[in-house]
C-alpha positions as CSV (number, residue, x, y, z in Angstrom):
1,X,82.9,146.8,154.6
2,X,86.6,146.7,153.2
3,X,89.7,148.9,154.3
4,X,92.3,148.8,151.8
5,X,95.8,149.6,152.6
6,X,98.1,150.5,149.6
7,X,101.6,151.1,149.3
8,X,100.9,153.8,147.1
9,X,98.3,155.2,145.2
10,X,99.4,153.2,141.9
11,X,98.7,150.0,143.9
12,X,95.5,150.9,144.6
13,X,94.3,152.0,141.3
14,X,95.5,148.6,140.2
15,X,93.9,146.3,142.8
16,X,90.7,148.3,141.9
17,X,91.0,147.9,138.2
18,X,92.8,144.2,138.2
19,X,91.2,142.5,140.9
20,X,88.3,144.0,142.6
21,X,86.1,144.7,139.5
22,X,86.0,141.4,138.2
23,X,84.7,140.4,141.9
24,X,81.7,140.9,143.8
25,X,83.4,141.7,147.1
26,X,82.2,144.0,149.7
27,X,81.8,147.3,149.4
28,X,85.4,149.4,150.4
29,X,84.7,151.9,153.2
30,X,88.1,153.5,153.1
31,X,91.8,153.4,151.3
32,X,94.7,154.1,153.2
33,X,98.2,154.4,151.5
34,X,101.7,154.2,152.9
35,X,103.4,156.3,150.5
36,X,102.0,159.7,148.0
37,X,103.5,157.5,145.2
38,X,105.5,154.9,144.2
39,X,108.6,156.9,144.3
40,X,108.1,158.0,147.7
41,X,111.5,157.2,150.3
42,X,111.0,156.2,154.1
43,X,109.2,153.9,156.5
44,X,106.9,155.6,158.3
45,X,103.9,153.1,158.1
46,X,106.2,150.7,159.9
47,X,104.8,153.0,163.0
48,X,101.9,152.9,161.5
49,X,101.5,156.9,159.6
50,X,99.2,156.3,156.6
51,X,97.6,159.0,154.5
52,X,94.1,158.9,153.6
53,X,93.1,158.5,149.9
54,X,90.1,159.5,148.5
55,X,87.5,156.5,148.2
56,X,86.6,156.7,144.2
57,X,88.6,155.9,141.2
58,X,91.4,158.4,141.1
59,X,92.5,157.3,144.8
60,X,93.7,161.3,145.1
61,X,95.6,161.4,148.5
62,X,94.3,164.0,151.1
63,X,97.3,165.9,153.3
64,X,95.7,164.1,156.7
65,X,97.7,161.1,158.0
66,X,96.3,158.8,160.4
67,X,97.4,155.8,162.8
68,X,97.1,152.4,161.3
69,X,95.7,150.2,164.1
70,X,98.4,147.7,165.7
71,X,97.1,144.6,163.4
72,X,98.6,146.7,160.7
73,X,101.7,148.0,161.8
74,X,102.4,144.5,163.0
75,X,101.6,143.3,159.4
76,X,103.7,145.8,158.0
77,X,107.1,145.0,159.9
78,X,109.4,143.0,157.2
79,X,107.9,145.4,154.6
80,X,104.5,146.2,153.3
81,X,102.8,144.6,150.7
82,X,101.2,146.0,147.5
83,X,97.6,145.3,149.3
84,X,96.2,144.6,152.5
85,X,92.6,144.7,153.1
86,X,91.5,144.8,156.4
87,X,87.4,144.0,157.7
88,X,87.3,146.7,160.7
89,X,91.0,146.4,162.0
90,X,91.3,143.1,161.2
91,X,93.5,142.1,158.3
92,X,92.3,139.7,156.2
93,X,94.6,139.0,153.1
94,X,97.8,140.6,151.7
95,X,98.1,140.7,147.7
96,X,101.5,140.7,146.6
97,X,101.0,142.1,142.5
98,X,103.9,142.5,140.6
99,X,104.8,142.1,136.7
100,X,108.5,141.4,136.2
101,X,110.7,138.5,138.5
102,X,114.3,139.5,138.6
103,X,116.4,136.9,138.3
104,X,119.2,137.4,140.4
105,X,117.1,138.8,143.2
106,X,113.7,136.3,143.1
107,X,113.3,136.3,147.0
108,X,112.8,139.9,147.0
109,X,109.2,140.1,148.8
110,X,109.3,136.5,150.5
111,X,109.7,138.4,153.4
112,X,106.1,140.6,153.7
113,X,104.4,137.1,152.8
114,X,105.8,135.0,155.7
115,X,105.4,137.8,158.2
116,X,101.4,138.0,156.7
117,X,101.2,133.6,157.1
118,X,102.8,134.2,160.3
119,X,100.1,136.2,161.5
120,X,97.6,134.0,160.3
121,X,96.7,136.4,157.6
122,X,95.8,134.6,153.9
123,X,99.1,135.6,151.1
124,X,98.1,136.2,147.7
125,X,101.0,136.8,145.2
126,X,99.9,137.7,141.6
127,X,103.1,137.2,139.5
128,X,103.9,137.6,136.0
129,X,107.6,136.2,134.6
130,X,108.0,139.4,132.6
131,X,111.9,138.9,132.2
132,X,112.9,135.8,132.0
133,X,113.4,133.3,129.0
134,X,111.7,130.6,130.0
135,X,113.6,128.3,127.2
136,X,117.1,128.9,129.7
137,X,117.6,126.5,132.1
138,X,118.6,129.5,134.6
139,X,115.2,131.1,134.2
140,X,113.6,128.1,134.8
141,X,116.1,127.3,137.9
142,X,114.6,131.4,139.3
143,X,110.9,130.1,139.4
144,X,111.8,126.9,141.2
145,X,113.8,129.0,143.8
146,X,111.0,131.5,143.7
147,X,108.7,128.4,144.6
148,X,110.3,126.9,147.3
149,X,110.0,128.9,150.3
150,X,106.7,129.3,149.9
151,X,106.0,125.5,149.3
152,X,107.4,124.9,153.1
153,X,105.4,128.1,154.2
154,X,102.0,126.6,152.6
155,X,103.0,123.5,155.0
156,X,103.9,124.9,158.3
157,X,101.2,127.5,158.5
158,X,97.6,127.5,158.0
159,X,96.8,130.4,156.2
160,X,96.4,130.5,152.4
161,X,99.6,131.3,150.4
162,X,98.9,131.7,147.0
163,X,101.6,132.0,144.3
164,X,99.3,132.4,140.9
165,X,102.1,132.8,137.8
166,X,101.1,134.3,134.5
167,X,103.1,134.6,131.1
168,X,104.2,138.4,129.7
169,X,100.6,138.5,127.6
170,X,97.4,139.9,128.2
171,X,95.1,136.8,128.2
172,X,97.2,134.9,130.9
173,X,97.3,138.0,132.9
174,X,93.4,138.4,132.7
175,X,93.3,134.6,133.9
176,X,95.7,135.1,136.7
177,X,93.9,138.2,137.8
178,X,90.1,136.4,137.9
179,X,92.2,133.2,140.0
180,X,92.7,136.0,142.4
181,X,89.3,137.7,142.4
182,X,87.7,134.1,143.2
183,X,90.4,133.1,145.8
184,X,89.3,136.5,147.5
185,X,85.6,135.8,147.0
186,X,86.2,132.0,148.6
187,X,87.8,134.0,151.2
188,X,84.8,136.5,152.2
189,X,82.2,134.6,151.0
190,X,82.8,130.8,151.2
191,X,85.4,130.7,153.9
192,X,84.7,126.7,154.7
193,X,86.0,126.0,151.3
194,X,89.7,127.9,151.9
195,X,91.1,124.7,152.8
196,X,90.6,123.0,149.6
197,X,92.0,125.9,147.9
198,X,94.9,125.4,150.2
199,X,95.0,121.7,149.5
200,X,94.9,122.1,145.4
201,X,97.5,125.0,145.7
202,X,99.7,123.1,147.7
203,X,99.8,120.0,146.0
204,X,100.6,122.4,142.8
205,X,103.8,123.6,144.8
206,X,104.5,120.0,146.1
207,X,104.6,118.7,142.1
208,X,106.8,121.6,141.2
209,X,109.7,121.3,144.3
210,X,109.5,117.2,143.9
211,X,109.7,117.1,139.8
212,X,111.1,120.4,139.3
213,X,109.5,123.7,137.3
214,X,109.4,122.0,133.4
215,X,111.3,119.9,134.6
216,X,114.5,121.9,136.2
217,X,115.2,121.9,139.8
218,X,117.6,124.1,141.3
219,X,120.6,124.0,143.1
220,X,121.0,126.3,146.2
221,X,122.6,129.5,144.8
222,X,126.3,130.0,145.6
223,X,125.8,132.4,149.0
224,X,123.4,129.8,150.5
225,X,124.9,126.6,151.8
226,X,123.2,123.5,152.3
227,X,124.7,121.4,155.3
228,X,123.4,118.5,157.1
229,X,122.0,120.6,160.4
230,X,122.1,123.9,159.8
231,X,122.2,126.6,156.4
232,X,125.0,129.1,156.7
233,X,124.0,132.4,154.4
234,X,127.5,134.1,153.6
235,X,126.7,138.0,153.2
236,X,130.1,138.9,151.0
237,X,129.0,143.1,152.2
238,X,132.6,144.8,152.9
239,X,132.5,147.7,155.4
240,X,134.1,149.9,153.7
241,X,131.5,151.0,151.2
242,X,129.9,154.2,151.0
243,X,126.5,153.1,150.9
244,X,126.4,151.9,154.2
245,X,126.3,155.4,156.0
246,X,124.9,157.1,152.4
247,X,121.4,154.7,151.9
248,X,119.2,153.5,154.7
249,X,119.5,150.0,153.1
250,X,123.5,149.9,153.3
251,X,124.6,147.1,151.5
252,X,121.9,144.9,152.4
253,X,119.2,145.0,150.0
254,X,119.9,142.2,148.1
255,X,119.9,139.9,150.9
256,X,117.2,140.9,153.3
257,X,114.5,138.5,150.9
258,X,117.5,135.9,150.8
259,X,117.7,135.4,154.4
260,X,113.9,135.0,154.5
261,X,113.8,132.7,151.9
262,X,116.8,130.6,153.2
263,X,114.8,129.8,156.0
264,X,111.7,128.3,154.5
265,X,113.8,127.1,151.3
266,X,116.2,125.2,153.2
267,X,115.4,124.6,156.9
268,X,112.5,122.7,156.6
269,X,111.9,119.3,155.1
270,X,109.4,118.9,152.1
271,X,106.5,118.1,154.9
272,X,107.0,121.9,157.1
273,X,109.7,119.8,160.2
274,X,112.1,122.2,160.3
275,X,115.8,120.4,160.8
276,X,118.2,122.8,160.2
277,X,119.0,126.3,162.1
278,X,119.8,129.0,159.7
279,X,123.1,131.2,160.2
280,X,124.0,134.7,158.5
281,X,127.3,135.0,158.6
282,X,129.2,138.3,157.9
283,X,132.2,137.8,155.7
284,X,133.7,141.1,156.2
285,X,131.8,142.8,159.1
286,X,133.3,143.2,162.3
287,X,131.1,142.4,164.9
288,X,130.9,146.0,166.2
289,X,130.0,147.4,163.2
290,X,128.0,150.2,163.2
291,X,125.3,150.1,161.0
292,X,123.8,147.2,163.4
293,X,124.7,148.8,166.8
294,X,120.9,149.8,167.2
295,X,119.2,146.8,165.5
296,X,116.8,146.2,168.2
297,X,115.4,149.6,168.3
298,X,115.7,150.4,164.3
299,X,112.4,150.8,162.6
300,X,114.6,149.5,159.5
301,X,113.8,146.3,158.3
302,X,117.4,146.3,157.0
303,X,119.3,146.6,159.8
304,X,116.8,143.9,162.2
305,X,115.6,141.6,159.9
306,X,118.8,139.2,159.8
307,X,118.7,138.4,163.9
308,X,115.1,138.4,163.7
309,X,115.0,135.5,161.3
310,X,118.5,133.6,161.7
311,X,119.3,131.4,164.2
312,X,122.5,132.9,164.6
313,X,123.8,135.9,163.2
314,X,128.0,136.1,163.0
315,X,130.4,138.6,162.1
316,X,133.5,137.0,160.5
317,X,135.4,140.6,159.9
């Protein structure tokens, strides 16, 4: 029997509705969410509080939190994902389900889908290109970006990680959603044939980061640079800003998937070698800033992620 673990409600319902009708899967023995609703502020399932949902199809949380089991607060460290399911405290596969990619901010859940391959934990990500123009070069240029991390990830670890695109209409959305019903019925079921998925999907990502999405490859975008040994991410954040000491993310939530990404994109060659250390380097941050004086300790993915991932982290102010 399943365990599901939501971010919210809402995720549930959908996963439910999308995904696990269309599939014979086992049957779900509980649903656990991270958050009352989408809405919802704070991080406590990264120490692993999670409320218990009612197991029919209005998902109605209960008051009673419990403790996630360490598999899933480990899982959960670089953000959670829309769905995890979990067979007894094992996790089994993350499903990453999101409508819209935002173009000037594509690497935006890389991050929860590297920490899931890393863990040896299959990656599904169900995404639809709601907002963008794919007759624009630029647009074009965001789903090849989108692609490439996860290209190198799909070499260097052995897990499944499954990117399955779908256009802003209902009938490629439908087709999308049974790709990702059968990929998790290979997984439960058929387990033996998960490395041809693997193989199929990954030559997919291979065509695309060799010939280009329709074409159109992309250049590194202006903050990431490209050298011959290493890939230096410039983080342009000044300390003066109010948001630093005002919002748990500071100033960093457009670069926490960036750094991520950067790694994957850029620091490994087309075949998973990686031959390039990554470096985050502070523009304006003085190296005893505060916000990142308790980094090691910080439940915040914000504040740790950068020296957990980088190479080197270096503050320039």
């Amino acid at each position: 029997m399943l365990t599901i673990w939501a971010e919210s409600p809402e995720e549930a319902r959908n996963f439910i509705r999308n995904i696990y009708s269309k599939v014979n899967l086992p049957p779900i023995s509980g649903i656990r969410v991270a958050k009352r609703n989408p809405s919802s502020r704070g991080n406590n399932y990264t120490v692993g509080g999670y409320y218990i949902a009612t197991n029919d199809e209005h998902i109605d949380v209960t008051n009673e939190i419990i403790l996630a089991p360490p598999s899933i607060v480990e899982l959960v460290q670089w953000c959670t994902c829309d769905i995890m399911i979990s067979v007894g405290d094992n996790p089994v596969c993350v499903i990453e389900d999101t409508t819209h990619i935002v173009r000037m901010n594509v690497f935006q859940r890389v991050p929860r889908i590297i920490k899931a391959a890393h863990l040896g934990v299959h990656a599904i990500i169900l995404q639809g290109t709601q907002g963008l123009d794919l007759k624009k070069r630029g647009d074009n240029w965001a789903i090849y970006r989108y692609m490439l991390p996860y290209q190198k990830a799909n070499k260097i670890y052995p897990t499944l990680i499954a990117p399955i695109l779908y256009l802003p209409n209902d009938n490629d959305q439908y087709k999308a959603e049974m790709e990702v019903a059968d990929l998790l019925a290979t997984i439960f079921y058929s387990p033996e044939l998960i490395s041809n998925k693997k193989s199929i999907i990954g030559s997919n990502l291979d065509s695309i980061v060799q010939s280009g999405f329709n074409g159109n490859i992309a250049p590194p975008i202006n903050s990431i640079r490209v050298l011959e040994n290493k890939v230096i991410i410039k983080i342009g954040a000044k300390p003066e800003r109010a948001s630093w000491r005002t919002k748990g993310s500071g100033q960093m939530d457009p670069y926490i998937g960036m750094i991520a990404a950067a790694k994957y994109a850029y620091c490994f060659d087309h075949s998973g070698q990686k031959i390039r250390e990554l470096v985050v380097e502070f523009t304006y941050l003085p190296a005893d800033f505060f916000y990142f004086t308790d980094w090691e300790s910080s439940t915040s993915l914000y504040k740790r992620l950068a020296f957990e991932i980088a190479d080197k982290v270096v503050f320039c102010g």
